[in-house]
C-alpha positions in Angstrom: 87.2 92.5 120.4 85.2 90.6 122.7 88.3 90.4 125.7 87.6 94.0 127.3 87.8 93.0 131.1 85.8 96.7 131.0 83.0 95.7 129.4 80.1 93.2 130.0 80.3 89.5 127.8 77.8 90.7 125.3 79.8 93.9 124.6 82.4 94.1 121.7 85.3 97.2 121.7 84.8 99.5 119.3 87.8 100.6 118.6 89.2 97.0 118.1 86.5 96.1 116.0 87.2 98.6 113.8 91.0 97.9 113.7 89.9 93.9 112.7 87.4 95.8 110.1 90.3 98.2 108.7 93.1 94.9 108.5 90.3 92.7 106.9 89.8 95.6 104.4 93.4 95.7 103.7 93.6 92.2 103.0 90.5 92.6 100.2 92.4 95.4 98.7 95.7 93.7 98.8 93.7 90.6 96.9 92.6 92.7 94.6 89.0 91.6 96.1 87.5 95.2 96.1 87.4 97.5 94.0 85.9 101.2 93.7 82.6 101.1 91.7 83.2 103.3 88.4 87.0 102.3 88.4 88.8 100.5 85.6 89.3 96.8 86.2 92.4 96.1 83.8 93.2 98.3 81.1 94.8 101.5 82.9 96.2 102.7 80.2 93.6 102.2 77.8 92.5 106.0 78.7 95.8 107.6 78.5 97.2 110.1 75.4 98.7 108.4 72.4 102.6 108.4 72.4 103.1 111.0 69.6 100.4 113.4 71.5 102.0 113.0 74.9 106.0 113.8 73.5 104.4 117.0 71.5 102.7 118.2 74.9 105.7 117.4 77.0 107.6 119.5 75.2 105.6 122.4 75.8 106.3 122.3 79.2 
C-alpha cells in the first residue's frame, strides 16, 4: 500500500488498499467472524419444511 514509487510518502494506493481490505474480509468470513445482520447464526435448518411436507410437494413436481 504505502510502496507506490508514484506517489508521495503520505499517500497510500488505492487499489491495493482495497485488495488488503477485500483478503482481510475473506479471512473474517472464512472465521466465521462476520456475519450478515438478520442472518441465522446456527440453526439453518430450523426454517425449512417438515420431512412429510417436503416428499408430498416433491412429488408434485
Amino acid at each position: 500500500m504505502f510502496g507506490n514509487p508514484k506517489l508521495d510518502p503520505p499517500l497510500i494506493d488505492r487499489p491495493s488498499y482495497t485488495f488488503c481490505i477485500l483478503e482481510a474480509l475473506h479471512a473474517a468470513l472464512r472465521r466465521r467472524d462476520v456475519y450478515a445482520v438478520g442472518a441465522t447464526s446456527g440453526a439453518t435448518r430450523a426454517r425449512l419444511i417438515e420431512e412429510r411436507l417436503w416428499v408430498r410437494e416433491r412429488r408434485r413436481c
